[in-house]
PASE-82133 format. One record per atom (N, C-alpha, C): residue in three letters; atom name; x, y, z. Coordinates in pm, whole numbers, m for minus. Each point is the difference from the previous one (the first is absolute). Last residue first. Example, Ala and Ser with C-alpha at 12.3 -4.5 7.8 and 13.67 -1.06 7.14 Angstrom:
BEGIN
(SER; N; (1285; m225; 708));
(SER; CA; (82; 119; 6));
(SER; C; (m77; 109; 73));
(ALA; N; (29; m572; m7));
(ALA; CA; (m89; 119; 0));
(ALA; C; (90; 120; 0));
***
This chain:
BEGIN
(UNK; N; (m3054; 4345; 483));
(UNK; CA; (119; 111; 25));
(UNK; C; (m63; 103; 94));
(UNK; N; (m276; m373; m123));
(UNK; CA; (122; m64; 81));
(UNK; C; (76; 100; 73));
(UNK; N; (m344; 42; m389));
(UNK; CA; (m9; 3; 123));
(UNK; C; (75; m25; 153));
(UNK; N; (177; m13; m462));
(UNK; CA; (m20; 158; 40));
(UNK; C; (m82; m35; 122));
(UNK; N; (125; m400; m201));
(UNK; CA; (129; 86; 97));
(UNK; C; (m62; 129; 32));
(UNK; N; (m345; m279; m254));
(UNK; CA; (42; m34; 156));
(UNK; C; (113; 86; 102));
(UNK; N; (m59; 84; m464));
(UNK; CA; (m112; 51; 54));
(UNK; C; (34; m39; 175));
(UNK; N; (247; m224; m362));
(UNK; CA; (88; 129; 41));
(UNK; C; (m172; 115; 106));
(UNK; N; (m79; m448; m117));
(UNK; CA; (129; m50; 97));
(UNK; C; (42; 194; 42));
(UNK; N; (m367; m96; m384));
(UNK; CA; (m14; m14; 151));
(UNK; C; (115; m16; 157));
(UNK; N; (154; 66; m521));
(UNK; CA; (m127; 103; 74));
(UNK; C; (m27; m54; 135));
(UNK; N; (226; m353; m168));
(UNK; CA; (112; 166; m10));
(UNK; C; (m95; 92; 82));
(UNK; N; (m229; m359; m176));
(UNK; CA; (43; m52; 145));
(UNK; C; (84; 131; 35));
(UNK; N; (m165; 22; m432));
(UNK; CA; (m142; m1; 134));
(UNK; C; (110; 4; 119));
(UNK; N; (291; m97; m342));
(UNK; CA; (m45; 128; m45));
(UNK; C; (m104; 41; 165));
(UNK; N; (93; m472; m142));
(UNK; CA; (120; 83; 109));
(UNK; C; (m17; 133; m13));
(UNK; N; (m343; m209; m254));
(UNK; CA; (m6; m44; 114));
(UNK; C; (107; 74; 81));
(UNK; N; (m10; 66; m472));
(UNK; CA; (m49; 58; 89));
(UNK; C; (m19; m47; 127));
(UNK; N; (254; m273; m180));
(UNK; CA; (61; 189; m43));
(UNK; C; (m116; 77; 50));
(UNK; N; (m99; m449; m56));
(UNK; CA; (82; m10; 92));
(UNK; C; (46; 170; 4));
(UNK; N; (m458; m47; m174));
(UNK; CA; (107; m106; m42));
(UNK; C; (114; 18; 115));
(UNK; N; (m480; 19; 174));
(UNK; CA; (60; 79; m54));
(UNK; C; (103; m74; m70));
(UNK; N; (m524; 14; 257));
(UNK; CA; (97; m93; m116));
(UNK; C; (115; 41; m56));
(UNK; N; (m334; 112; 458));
(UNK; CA; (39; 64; m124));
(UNK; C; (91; m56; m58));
(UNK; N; (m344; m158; 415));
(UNK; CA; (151; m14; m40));
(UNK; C; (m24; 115; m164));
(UNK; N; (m306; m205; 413));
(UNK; CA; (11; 105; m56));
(UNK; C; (109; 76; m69));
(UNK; N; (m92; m419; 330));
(UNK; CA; (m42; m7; m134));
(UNK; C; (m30; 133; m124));
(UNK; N; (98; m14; 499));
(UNK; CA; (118; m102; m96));
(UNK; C; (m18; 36; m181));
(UNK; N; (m99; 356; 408));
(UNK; CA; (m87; m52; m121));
(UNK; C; (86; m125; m65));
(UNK; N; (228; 211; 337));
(UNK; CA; (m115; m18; 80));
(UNK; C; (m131; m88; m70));
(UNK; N; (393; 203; m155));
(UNK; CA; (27; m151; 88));
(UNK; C; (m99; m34; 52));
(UNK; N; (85; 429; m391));
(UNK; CA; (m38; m67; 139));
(UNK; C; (m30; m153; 26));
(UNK; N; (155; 175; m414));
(UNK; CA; (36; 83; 118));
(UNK; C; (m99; 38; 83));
(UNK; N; (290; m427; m330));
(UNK; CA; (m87; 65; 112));
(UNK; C; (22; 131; 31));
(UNK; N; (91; m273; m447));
(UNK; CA; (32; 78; 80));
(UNK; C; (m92; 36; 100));
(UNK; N; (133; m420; m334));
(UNK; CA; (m88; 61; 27));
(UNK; C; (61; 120; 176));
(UNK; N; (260; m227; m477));
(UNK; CA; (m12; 37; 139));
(UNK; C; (m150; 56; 30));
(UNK; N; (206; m59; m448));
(UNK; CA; (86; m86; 85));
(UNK; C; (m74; m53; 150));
(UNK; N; (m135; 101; m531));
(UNK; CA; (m24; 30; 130));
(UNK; C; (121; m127; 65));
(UNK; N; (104; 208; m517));
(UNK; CA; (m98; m73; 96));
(UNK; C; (25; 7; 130));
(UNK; N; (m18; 443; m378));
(UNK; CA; (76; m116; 83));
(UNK; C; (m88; m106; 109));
(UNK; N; (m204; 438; m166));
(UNK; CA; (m24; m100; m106));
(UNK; C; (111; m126; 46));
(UNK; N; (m104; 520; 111));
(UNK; CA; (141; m83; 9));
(UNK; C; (m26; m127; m108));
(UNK; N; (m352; 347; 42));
(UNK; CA; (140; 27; m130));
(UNK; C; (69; m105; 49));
(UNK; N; (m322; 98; 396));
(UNK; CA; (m4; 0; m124));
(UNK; C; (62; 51; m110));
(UNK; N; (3; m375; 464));
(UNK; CA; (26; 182; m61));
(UNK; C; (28; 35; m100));
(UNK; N; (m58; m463; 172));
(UNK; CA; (m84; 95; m9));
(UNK; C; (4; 133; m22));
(UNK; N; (284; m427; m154));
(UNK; CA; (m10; 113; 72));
(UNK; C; (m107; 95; m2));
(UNK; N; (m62; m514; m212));
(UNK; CA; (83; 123; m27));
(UNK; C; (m22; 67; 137));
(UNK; N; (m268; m358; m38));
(UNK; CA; (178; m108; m124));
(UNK; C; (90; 150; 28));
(UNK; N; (m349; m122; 449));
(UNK; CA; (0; 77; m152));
(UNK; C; (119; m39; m53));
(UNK; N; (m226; m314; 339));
(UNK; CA; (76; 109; m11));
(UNK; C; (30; 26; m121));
(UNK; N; (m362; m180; 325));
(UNK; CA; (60; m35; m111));
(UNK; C; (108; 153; m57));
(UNK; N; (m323; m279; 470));
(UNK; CA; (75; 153; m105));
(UNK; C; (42; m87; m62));
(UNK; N; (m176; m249; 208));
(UNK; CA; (m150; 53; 17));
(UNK; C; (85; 144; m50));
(UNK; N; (172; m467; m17));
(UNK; CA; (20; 50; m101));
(UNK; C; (m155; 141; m12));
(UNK; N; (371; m286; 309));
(UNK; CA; (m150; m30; m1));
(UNK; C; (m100; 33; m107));
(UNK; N; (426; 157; 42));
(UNK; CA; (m2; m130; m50));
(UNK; C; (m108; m99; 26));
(UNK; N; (m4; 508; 83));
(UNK; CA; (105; m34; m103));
(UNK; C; (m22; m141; m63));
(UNK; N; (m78; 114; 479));
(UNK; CA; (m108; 15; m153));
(UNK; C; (30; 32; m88));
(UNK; N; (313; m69; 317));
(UNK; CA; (m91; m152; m13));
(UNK; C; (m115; 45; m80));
(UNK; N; (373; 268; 55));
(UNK; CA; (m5; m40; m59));
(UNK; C; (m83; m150; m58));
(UNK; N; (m89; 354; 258));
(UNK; CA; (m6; 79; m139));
(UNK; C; (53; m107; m58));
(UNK; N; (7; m15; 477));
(UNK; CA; (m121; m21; m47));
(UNK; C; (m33; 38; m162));
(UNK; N; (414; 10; 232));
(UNK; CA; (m45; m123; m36));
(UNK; C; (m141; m21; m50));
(UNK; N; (180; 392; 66));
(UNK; CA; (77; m32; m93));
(UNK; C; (m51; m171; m23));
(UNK; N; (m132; 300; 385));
(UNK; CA; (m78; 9; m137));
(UNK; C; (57; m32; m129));
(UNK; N; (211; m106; 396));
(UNK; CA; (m158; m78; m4));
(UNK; C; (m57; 103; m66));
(UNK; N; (422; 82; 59));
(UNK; CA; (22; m92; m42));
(UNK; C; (m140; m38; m26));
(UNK; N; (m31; 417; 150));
(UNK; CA; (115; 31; m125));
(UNK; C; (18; m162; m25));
(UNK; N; (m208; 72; 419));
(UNK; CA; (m52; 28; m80));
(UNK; C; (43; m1; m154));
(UNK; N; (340; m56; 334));
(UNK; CA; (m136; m104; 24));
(UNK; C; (m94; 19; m104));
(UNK; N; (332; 339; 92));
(UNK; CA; (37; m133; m48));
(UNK; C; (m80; m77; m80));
(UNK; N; (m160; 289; 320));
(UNK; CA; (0; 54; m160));
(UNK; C; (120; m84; m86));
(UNK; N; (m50; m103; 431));
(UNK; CA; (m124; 63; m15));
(UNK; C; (m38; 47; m178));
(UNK; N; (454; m50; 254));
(UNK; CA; (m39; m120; m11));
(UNK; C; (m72; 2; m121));
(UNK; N; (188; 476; m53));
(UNK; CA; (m20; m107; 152));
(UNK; C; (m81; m153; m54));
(UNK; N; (305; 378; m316));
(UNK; CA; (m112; m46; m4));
(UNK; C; (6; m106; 164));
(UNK; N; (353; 239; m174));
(UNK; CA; (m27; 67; 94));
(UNK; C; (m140; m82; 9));
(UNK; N; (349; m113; m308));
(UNK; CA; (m9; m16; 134));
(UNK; C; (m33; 34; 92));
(UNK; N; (96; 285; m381));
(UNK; CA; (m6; m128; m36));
(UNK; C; (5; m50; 201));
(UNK; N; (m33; 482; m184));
(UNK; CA; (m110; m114; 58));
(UNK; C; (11; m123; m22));
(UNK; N; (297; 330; m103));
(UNK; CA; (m1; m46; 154));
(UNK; C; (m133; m25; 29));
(UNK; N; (248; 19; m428));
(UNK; CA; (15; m106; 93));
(UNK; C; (m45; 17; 119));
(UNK; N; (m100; 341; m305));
(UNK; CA; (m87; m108; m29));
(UNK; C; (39; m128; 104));
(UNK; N; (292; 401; 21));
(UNK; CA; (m137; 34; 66));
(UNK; C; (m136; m131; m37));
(UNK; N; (472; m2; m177));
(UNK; CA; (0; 20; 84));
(UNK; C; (m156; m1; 164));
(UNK; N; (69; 0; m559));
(UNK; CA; (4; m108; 95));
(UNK; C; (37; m19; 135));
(UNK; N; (m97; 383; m352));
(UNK; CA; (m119; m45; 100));
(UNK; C; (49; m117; 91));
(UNK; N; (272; 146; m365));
(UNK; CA; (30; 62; 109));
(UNK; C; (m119; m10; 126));
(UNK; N; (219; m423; m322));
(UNK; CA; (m87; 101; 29));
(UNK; C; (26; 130; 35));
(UNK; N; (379; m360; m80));
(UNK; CA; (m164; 21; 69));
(UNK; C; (m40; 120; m33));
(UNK; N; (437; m160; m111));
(UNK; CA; (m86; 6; m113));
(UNK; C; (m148; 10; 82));
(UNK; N; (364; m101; 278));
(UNK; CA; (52; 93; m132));
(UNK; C; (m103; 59; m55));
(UNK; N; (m44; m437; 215));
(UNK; CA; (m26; 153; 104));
(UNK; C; (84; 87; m53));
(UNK; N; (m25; m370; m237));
(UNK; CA; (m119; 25; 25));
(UNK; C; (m5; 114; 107));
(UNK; N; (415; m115; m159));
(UNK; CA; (m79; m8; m110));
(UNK; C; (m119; 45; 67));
(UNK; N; (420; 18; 325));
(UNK; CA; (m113; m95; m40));
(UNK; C; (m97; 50; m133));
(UNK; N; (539; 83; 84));
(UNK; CA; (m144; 102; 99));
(UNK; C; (m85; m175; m85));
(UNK; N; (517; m88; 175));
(UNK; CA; (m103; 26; m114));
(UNK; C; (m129; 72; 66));
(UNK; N; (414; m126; 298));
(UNK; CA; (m63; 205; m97));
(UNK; C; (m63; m37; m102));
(UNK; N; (175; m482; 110));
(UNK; CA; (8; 116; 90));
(UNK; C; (m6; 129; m79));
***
């Protein structure tokens, strides 16, 4: 009882305005967001992509974690990022979303 929570202490000051697009995505874009994920990863292992040993952005040089969508629409149009930049992309686009939102 009266402990503060570690993680909501220590947030952000954007985190306010970034959470309120969590859950706002409809079915529709759900939908899309899993079926271009699957489709990235069956060519992947189909082996018609191949995925880079490093982060595409140049100086990082760290290995690839993640292929990054931005757009769902293009499955197969992914940018290779290590994990740090990846949550970096996602940050940007999430805090872009709130300003349209606001």
């Amino acid at each position: 009882k009266g402990a503060i929570d570690y993680r909501v202490k220590n947030w952000p000051a954007n985190a306010v305005s970034v959470s309120k697009t969590y859950g706002t995505q409809s079915p529709e874009e759900k939908r899309r967001r899993y079926l271009a994920r699957k489709r990235l990863r069956y060519a992947i292992i189909s082996g018609r992509i191949i995925k880079p040993p490093t982060c595409q952005l140049s100086g990082c040089g760290l290995a690839v974690a993640d292929g990054h969508h931005e757009d769902y629409d293009r499955p197969l149009d992914v940018v290779w990022l290590c994990h740090e930049h990846h949550k970096q992309e996602d940050l940007r686009a999430r805090l872009e979303a709130a300003r349209r939102i606001s």
